[in-house]
C-alpha positions as CSV (number, residue, x, y, z in Angstrom):
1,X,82.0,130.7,86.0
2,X,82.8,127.8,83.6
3,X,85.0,124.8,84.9
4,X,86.0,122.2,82.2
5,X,87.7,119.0,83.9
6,X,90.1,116.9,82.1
7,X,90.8,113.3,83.5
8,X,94.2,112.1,81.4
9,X,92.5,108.2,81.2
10,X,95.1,107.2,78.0
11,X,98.1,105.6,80.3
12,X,99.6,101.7,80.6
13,X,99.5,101.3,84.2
14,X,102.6,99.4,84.4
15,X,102.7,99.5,88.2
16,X,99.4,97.7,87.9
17,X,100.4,95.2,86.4
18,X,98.4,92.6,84.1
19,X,96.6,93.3,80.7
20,X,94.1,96.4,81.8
21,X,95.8,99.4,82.7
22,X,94.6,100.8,86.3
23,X,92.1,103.1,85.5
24,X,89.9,100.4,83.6
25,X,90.0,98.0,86.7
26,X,86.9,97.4,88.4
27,X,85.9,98.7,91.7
28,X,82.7,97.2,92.9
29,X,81.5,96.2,89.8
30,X,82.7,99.3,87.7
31,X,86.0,100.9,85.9
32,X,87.8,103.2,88.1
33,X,87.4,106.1,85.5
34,X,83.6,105.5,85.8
35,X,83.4,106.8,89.2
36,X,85.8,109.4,88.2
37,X,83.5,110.8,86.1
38,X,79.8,110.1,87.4
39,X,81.6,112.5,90.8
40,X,82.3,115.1,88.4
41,X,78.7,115.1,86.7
42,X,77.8,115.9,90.3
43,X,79.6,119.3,90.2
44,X,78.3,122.1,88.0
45,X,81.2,121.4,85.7
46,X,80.4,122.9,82.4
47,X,82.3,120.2,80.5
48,X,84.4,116.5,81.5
49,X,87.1,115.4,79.1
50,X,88.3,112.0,79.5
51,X,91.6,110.9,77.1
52,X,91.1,107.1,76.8
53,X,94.2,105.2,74.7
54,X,93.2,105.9,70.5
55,X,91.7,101.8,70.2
56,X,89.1,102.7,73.1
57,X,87.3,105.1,70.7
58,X,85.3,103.0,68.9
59,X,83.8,101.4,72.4
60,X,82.6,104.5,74.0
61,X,79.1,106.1,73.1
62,X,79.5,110.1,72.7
63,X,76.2,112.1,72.5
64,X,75.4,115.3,71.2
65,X,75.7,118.0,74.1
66,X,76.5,115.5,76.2
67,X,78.5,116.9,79.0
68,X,81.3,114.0,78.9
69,X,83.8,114.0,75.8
70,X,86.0,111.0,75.0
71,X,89.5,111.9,73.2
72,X,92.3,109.7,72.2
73,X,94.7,110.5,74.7
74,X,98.7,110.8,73.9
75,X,101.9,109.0,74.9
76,X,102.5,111.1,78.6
77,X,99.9,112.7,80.8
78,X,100.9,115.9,79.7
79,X,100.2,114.8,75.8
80,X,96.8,113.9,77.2
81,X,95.8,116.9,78.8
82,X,97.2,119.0,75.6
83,X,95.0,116.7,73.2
84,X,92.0,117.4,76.2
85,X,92.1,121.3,76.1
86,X,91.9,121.4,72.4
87,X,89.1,119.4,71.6
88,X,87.1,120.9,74.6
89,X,87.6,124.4,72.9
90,X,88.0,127.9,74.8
91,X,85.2,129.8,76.7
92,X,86.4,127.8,80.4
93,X,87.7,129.7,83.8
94,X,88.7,127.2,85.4
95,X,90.7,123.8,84.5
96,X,90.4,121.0,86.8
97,X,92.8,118.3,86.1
98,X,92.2,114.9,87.9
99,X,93.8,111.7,88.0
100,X,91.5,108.6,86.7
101,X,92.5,106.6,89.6
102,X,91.6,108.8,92.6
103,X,88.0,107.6,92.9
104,X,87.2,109.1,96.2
105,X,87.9,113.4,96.1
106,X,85.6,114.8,97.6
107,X,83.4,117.7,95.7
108,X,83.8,120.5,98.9
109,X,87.3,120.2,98.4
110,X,87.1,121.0,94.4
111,X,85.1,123.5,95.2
112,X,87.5,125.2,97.9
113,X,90.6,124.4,94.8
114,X,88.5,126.3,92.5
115,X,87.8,129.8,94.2
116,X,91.8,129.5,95.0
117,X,92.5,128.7,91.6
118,X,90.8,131.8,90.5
119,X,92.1,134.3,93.5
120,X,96.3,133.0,92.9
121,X,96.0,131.1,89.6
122,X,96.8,127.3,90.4
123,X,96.0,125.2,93.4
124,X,96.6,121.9,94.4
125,X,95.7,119.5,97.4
126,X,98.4,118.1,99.1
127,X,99.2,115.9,102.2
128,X,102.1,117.0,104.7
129,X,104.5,114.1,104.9
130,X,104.5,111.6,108.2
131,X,106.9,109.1,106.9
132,X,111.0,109.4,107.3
133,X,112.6,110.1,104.0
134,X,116.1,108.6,103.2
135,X,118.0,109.1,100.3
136,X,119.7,106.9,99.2
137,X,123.3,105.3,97.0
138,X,124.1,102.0,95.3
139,X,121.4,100.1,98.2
140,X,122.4,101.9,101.4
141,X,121.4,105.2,102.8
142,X,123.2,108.7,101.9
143,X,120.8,110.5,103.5
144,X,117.8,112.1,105.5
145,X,115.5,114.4,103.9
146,X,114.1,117.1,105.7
147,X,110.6,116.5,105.0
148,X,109.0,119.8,106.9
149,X,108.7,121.9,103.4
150,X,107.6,118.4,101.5
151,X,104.1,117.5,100.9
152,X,102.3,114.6,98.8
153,X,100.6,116.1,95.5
154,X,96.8,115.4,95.1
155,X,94.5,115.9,92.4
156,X,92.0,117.8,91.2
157,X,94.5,120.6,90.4
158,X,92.7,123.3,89.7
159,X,94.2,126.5,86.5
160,X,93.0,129.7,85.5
161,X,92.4,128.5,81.7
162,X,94.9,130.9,80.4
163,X,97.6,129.7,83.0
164,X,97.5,125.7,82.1
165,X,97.4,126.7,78.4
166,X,100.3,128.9,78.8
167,X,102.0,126.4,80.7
168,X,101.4,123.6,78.2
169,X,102.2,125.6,75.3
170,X,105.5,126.6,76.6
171,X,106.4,123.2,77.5
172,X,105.4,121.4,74.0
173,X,107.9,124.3,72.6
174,X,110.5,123.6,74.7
175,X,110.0,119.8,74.8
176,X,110.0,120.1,78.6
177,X,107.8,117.0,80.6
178,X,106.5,117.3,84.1
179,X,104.8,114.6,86.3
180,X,102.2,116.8,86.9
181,X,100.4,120.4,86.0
182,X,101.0,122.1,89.0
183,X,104.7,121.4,88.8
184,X,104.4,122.8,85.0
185,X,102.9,126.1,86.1
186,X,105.3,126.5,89.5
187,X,108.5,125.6,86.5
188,X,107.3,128.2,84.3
189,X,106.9,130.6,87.2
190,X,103.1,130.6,88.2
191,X,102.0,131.0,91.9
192,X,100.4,127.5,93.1
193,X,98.4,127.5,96.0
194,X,98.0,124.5,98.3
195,X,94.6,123.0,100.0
196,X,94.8,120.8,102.4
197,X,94.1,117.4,100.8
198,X,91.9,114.1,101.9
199,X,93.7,111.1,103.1
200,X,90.8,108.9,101.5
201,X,92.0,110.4,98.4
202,X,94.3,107.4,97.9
203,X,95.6,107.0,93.9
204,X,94.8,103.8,93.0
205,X,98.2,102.5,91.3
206,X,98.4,98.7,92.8
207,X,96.6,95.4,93.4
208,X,96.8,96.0,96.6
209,X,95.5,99.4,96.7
210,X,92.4,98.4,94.8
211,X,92.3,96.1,97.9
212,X,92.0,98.3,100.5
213,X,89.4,100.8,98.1
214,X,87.9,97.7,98.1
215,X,87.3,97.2,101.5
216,X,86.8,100.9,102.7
217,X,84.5,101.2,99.2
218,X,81.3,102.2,101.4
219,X,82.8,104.4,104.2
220,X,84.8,106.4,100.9
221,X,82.5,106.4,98.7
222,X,80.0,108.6,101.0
């Protein structure tokens, strides 16, 4: 089985804050897309396609059958992983699709998203929610959400090849954008499975998450 993983690396970070987007900040000494990357050269993946922003192209070294490919990423995530798939080429089972700031998944749990990827097509970790949800209306609260049938998205997602390509090529037709790939395929009518995710998968998207990855960077990195 071949698993090509695409890590969509070409966004601002404006919840970051500051000059260098997130997923170029460093975490103990290195970019957060770094350790991205050197976890998925521990997996058997066949292929790892980062989309970096165009102006990054000229600073990354790309060799020959080198298992790591560097693309200019597009405006939206879902540009990105578009731009990704192509230049990886066909021949892949699998897609894994993981965010640049989630430094911490763990490889048995790709591995379990992967064989349920292939058996129902799509699979994603996700968290139940533990918080209270309230919606609310102009500042005040209009309402409680019933939070037993919500859950927190995770990533790797894992795609049958043919379902994410589908999925994307329906949606660059139709001009339709979703916040992430499972949500494509479940819009355009695909079965996605959920894992049970890691809550040491934290998505690194403020100062003072780096913070606490910071702190916990021994225990999580194990």
């Amino acid at each position: 089985m071949s698993v090509l993983v695409i890590i969509p690396a070409a966004g601002s970070g404006s919840r970051f804050g500051g000059p260098v987007p997130k997923q170029f900040q460093p975490l103990a000494g290195k970019p957060l897309v770094q350790y991205v990357v050197e976890r998925f050269l521990m997996t058997d993946a066949a292929r790892i396609v980062v989309a970096i922003p165009e102006p990054l192209l000229t600073t990354v070294k790309q060799a020959p059958g080198d298992r790591v490919q560097f693309v200019a990423g597009g405006e939206t995530r879902q540009q990105s992983v578009i731009k990704a798939m192509s230049a990886a080429g066909d021949g892949y089972d699998v897609v894994a699709v993981h965010d640049a700031v989630r430094p911490f998944f763990r490889i048995d749990t790709l591995g379990t998203l992967i064989d349920a990827a292939q058996q129902h097509g799509a699979a994603l970790p996700a968290l139940p929610i533990t918080d209270t949800i309230h919606a609310t209306r102009d500042g005040r609260l209009s309402a409680t959400i019933d939070r037993s049938n919500l859950v927190a998205a995770q990533t790797p997602q894992c795609f049958r090849y043919d379902i994410l390509r589908d999925a994307l090529a329906r949606a660059e037709r139709e001009k339709f954008d979703a916040t992430d790939e499972a949500g494509l395929a479940a819009h355009y009518g695909y079965q996605v499975h959920i894992v049970p995710g890691d809550p040491f998968n934290i998505k690194i998207t403020r100062p003072e998450d780096l913070a606490l990855a910071e702190a916990h960077f021994e225990e999580w990195s194990k």
